[in-house]
MOPAC internal coordinates of N, CA, C and O (Angstrom, degrees):
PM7 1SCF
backbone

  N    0.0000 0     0.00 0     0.00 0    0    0    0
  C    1.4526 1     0.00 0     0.00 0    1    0    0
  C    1.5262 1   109.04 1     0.00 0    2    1    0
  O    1.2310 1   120.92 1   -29.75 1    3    2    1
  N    1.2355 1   115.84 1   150.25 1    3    2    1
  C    1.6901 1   121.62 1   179.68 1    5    3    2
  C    1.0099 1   103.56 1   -75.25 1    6    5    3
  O    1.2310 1   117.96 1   -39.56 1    7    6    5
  N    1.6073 1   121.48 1   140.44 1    7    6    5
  C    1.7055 1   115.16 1  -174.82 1    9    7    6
  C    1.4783 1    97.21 1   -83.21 1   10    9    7
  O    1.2310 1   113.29 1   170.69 1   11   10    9
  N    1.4937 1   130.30 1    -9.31 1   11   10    9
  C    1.3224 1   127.03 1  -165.20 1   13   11   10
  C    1.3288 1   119.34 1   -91.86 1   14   13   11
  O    1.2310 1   126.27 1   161.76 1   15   14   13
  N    1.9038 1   105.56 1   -18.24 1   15   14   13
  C    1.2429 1    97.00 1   154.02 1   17   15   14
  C    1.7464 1   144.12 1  -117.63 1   18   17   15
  O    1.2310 1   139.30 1  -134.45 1   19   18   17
  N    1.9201 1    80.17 1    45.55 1   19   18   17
  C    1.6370 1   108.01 1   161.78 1   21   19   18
  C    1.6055 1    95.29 1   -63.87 1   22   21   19
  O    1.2310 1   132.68 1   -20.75 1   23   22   21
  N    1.6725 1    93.11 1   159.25 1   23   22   21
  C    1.3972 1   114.44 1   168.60 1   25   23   22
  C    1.8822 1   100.89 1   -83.08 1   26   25   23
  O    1.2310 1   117.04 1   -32.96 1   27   26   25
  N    0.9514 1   123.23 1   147.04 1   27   26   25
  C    1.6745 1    98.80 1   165.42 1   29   27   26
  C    1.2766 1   103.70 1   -68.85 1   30   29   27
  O    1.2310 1   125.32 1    -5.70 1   31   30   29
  N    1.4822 1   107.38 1   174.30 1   31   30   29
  C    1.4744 1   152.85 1   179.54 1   33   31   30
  C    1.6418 1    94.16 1   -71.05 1   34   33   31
  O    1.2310 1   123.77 1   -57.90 1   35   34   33
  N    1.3783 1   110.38 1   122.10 1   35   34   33
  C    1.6619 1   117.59 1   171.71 1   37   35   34
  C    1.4814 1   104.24 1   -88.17 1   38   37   35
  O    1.2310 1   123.81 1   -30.39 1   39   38   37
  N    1.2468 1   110.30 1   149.61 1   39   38   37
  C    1.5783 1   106.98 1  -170.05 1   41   39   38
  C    1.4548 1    98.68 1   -79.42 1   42   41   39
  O    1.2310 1   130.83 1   -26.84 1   43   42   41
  N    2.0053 1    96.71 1   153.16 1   43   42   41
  C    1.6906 1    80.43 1  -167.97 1   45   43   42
  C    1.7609 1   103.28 1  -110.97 1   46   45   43
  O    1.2310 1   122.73 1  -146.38 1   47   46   45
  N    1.0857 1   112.37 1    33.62 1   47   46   45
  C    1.5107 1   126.62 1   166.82 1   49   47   46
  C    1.7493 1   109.59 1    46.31 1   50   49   47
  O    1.2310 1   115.98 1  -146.59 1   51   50   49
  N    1.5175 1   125.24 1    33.41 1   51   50   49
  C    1.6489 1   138.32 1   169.44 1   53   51   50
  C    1.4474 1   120.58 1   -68.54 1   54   53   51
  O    1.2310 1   115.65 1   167.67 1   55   54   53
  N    1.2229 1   125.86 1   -12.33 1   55   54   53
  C    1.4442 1   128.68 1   159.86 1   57   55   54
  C    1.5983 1   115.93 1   -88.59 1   58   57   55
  O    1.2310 1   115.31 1   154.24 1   59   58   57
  N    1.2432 1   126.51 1   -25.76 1   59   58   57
  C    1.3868 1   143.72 1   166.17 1   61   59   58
  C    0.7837 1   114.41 1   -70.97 1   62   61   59
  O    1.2310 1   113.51 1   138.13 1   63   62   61
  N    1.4799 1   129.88 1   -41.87 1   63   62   61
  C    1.5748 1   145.64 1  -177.43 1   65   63   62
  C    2.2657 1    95.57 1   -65.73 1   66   65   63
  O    1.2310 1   140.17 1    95.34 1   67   66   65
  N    1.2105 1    78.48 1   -84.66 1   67   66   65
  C    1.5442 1    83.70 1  -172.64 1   69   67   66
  C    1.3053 1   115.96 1   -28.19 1   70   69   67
  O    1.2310 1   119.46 1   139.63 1   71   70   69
  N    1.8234 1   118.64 1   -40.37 1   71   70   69
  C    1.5513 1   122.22 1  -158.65 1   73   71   70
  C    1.2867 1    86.04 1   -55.67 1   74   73   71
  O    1.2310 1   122.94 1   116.10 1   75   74   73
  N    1.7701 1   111.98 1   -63.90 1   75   74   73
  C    1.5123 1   108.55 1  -152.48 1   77   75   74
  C    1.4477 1   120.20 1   -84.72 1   78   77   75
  O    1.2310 1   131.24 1  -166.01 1   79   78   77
  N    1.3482 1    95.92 1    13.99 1   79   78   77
  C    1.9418 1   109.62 1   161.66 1   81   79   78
  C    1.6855 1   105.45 1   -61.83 1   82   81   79
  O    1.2310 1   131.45 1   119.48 1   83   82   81
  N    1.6855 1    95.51 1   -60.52 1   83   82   81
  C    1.7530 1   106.29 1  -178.26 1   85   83   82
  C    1.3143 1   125.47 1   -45.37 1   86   85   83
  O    1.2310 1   135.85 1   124.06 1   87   86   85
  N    1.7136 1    86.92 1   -55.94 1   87   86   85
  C    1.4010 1    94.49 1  -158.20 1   89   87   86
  C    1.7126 1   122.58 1  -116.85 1   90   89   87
  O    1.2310 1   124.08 1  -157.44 1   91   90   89
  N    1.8679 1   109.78 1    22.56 1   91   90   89
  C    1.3038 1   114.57 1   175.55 1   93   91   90
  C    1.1057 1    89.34 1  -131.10 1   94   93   91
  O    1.2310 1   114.14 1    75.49 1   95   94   93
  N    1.6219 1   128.70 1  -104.51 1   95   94   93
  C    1.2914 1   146.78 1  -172.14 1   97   95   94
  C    1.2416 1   111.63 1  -107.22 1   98   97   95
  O    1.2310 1   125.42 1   -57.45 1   99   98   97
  N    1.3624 1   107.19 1   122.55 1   99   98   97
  C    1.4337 1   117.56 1   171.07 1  101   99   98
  C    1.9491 1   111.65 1   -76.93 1  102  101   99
  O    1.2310 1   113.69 1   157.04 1  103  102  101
  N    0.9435 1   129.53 1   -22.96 1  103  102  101
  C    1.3137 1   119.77 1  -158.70 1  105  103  102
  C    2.1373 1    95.57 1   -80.04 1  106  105  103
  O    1.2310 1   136.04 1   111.58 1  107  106  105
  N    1.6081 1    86.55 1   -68.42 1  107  106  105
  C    1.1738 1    93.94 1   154.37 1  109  107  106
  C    1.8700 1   151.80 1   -55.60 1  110  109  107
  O    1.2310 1   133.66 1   159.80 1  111  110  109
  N    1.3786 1    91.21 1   -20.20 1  111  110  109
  C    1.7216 1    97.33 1   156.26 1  113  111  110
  C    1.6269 1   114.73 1   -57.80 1  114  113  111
  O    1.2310 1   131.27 1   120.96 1  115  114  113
  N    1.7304 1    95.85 1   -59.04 1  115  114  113
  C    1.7428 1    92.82 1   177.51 1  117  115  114
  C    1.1087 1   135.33 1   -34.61 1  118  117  115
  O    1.2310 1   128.14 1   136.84 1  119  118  117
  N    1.4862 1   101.94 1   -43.16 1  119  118  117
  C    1.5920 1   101.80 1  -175.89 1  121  119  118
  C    1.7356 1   107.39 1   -79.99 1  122  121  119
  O    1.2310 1   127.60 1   154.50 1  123  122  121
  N    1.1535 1   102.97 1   -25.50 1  123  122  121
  C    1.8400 1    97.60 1   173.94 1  125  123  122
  C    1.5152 1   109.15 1   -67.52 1  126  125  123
  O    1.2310 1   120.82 1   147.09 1  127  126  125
  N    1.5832 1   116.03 1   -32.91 1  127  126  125
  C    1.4497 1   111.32 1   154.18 1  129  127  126
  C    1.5823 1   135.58 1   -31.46 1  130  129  127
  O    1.2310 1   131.14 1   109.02 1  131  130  129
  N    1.4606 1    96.12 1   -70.98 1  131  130  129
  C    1.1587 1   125.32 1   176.68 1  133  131  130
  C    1.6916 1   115.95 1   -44.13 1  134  133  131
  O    1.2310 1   124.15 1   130.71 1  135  134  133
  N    1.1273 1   109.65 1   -49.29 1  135  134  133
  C    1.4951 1   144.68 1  -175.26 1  137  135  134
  C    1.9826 1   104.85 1   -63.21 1  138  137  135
  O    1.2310 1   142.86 1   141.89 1  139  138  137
  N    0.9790 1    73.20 1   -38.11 1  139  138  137
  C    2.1408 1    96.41 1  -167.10 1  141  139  138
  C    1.3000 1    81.15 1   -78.46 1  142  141  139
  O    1.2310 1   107.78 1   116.86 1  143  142  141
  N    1.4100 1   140.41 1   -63.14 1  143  142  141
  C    1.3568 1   132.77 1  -130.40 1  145  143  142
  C    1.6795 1   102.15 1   -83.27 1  146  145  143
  O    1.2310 1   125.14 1   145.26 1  147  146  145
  N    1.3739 1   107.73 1   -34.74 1  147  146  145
  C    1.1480 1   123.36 1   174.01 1  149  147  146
  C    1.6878 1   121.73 1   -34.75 1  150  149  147
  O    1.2310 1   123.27 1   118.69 1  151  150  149
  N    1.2323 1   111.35 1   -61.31 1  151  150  149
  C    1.5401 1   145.43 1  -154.54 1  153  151  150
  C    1.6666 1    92.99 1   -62.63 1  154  153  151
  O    1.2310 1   108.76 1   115.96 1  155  154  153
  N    1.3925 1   138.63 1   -64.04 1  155  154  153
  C    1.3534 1   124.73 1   149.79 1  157  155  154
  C    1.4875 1   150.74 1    -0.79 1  158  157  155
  O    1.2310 1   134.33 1   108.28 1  159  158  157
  N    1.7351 1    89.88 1   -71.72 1  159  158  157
  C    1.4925 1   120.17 1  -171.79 1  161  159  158
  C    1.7933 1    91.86 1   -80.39 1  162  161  159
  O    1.2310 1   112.31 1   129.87 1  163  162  161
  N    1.0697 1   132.11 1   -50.13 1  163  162  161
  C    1.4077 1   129.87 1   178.25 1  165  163  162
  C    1.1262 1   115.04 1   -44.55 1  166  165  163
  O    1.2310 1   120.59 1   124.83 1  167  166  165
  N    1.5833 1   116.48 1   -55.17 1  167  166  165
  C    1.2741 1   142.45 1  -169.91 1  169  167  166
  C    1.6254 1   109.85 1   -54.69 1  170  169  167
  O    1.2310 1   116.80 1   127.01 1  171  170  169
  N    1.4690 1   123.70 1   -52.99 1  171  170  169
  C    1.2684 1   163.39 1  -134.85 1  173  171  170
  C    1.7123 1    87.10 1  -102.73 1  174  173  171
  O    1.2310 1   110.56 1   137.31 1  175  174  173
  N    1.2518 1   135.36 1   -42.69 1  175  174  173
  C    1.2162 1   156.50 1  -171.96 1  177  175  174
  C    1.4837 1   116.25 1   -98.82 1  178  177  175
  O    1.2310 1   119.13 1  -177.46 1  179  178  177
  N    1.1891 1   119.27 1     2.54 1  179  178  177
  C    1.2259 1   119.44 1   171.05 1  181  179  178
  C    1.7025 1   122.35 1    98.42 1  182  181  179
  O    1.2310 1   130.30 1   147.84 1  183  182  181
  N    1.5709 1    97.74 1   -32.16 1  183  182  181
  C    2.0522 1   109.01 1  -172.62 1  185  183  182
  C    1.5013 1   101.14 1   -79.63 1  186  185  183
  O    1.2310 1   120.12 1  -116.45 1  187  186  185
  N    1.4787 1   117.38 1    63.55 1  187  186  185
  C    1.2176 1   114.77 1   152.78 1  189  187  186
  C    1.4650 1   132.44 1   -13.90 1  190  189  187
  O    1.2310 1   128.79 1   104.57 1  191  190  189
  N    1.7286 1   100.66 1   -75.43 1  191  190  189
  C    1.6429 1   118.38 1   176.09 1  193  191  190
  C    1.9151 1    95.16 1   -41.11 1  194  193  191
  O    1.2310 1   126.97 1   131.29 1  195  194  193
  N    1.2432 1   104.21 1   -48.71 1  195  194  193
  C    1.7038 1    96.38 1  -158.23 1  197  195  194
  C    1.8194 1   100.75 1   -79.50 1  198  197  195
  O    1.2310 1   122.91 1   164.10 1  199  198  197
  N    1.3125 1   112.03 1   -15.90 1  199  198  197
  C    1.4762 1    84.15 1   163.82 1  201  199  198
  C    1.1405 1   149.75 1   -99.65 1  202  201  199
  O    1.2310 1   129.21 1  -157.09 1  203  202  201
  N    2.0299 1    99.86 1    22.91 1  203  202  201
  C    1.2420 1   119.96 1  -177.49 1  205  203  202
  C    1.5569 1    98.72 1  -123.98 1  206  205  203
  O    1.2310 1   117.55 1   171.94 1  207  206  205
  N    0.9815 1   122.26 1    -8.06 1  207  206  205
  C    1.1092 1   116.76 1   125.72 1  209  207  206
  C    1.5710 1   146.11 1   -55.10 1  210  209  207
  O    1.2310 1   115.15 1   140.58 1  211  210  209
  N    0.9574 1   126.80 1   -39.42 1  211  210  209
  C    1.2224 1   137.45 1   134.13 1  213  211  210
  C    1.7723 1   143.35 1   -22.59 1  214  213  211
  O    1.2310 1   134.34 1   118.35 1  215  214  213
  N    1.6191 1    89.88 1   -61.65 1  215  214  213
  C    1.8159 1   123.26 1   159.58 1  217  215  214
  C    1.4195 1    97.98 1   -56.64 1  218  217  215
  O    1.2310 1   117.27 1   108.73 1  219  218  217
  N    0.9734 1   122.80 1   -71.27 1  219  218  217
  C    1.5574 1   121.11 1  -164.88 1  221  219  218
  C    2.3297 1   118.52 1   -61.75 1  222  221  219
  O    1.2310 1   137.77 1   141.78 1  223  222  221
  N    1.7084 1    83.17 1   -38.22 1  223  222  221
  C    1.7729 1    78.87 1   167.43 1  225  223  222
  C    1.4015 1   102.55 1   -74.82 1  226  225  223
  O    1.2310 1   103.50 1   131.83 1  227  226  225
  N    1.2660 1   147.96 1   -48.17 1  227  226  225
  C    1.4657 1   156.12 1   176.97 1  229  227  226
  C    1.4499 1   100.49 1   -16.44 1  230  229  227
  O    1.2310 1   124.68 1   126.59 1  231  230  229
  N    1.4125 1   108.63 1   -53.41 1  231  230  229
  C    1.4270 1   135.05 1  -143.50 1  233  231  230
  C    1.3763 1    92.06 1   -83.18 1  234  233  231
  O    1.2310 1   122.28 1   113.64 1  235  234  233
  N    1.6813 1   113.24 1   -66.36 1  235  234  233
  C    1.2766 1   109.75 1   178.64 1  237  235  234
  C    1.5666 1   125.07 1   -70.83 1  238  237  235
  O    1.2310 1   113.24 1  -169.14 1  239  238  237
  N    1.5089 1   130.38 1    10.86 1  239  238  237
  C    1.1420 1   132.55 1   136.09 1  241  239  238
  C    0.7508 1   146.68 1   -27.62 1  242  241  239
  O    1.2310 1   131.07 1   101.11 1  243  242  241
  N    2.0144 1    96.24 1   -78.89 1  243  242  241
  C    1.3900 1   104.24 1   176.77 1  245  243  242
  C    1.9928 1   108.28 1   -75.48 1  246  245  243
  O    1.2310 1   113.23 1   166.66 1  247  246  245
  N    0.9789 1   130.39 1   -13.34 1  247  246  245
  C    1.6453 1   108.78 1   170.02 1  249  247  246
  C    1.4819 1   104.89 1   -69.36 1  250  249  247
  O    1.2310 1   115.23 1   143.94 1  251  250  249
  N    1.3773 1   126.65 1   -36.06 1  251  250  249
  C    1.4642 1   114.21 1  -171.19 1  253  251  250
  C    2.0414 1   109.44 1   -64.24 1  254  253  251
  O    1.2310 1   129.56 1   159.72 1  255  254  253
  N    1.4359 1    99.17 1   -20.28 1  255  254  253
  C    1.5835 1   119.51 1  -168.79 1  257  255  254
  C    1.5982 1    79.04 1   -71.46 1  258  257  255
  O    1.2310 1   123.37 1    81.30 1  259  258  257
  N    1.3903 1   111.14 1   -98.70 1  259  258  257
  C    1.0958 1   111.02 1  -172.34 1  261  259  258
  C    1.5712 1   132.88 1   -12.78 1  262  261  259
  O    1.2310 1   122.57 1   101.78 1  263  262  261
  N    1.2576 1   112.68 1   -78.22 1  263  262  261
  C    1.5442 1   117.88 1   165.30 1  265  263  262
  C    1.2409 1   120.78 1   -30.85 1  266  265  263
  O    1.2310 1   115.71 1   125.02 1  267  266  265
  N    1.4735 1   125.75 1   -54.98 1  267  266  265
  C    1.4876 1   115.01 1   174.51 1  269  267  266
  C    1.6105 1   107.18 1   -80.20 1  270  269  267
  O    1.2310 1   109.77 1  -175.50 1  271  270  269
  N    1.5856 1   136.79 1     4.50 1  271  270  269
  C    0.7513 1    91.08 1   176.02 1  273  271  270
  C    1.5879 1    95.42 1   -99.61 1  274  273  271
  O    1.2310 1   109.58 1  -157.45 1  275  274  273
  N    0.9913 1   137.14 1    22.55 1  275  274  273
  C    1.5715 1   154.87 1  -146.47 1  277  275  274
  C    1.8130 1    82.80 1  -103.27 1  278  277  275
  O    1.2310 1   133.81 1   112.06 1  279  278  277
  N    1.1396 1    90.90 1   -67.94 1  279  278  277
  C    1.8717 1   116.96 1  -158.52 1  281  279  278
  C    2.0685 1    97.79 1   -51.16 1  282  281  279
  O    1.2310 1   133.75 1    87.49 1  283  282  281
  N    1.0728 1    91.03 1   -92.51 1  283  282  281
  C    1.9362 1   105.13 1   144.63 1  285  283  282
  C    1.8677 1   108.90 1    17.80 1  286  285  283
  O    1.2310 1   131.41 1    91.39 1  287  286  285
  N    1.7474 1    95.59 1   -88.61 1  287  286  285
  C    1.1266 1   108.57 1  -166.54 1  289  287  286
  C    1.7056 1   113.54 1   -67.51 1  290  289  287
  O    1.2310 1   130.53 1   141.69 1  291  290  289
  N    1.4558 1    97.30 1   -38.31 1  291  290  289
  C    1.9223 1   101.00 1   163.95 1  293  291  290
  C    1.6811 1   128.31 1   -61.34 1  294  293  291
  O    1.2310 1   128.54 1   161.93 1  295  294  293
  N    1.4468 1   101.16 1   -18.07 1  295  294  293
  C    1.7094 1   110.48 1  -170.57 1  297  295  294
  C    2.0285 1    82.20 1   -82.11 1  298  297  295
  O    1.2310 1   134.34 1   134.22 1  299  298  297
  N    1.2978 1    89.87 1   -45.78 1  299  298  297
  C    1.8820 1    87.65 1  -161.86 1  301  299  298
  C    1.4300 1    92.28 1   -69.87 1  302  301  299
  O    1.2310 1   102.53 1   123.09 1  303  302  301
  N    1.4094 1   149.60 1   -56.91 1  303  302  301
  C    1.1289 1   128.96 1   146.64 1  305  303  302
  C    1.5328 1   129.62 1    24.37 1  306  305  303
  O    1.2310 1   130.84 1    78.78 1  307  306  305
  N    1.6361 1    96.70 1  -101.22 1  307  306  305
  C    1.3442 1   131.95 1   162.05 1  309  307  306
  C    1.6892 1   112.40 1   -10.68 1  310  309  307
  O    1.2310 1   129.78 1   100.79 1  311  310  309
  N    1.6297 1    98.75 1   -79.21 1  311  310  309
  C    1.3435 1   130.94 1   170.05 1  313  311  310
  C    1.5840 1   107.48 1   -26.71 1  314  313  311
  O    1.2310 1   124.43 1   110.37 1  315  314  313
  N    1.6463 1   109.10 1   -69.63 1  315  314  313
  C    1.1135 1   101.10 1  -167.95 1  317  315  314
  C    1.4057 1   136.70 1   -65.06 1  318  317  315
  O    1.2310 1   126.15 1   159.80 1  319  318  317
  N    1.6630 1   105.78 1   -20.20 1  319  318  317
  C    1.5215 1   140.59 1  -154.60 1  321  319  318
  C    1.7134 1    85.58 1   -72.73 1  322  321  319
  O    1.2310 1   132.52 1   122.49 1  323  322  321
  N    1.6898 1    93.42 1   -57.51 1  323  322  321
  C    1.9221 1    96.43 1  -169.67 1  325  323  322
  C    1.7305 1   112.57 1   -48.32 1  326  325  323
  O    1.2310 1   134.37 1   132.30 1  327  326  325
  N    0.9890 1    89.81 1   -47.70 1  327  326  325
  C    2.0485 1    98.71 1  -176.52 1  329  327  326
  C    1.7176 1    99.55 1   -44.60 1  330  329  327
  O    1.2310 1   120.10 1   180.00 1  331  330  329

C-alpha cells in the first residue's frame, strides 16, 4: 500500500492524558490513558476510523479529568474557607 495514501496519524493526546492523571483525577486520567494508548496500536493496525476514534474519547477524558478535578479542588477550597 502507498504510505501517501494513509490518512495521517490523529494525535493521540498521552502527555495530556498523564498531566491530568497527576494532577486532576486519577480515576478518570486512566481511562484518558488507556484511550491515548489505543490511538497508535489501531493506527499501526490498519483501523484508522478506530483510532480517531480513540483520539477523540482520549480527548474527551482528559476534559472530564480536568473539570472534576477543577470542581474537587474548589469544593475542598470552599470547605476549608468555611472552617
Amino acid at each position: 500500500m502507498n504510505r501517501s495514501a494513509l490518512p495521517p496519524c490523529p494525535k493521540n493526546h498521552m502527555a495530556m492524558a498523564v498531566l491530568s492523571t497527576i494532577f486532576c483525577c486519577l480515576p478518570f486520567g486512566i481511562v484518558a490513558i488507556i484511550k491515548a494508548a489505543q490511538v497508535n496500536s489501531f493506527y499501526m493496525n490498519g483501523f484508522y476510523e478506530r483510532a480517531q476514534i480513540s483520539a477523540n474519547d482520549a480527548q474527551k477524558w482528559i476534559i472530564i479529568s480536568v473539570i472534576t478535578g477543577l470542581l474537587s479542588w474548589g469544593c475542598w477550597c470552599g470547605l476549608n474557607f468555611i472552617k
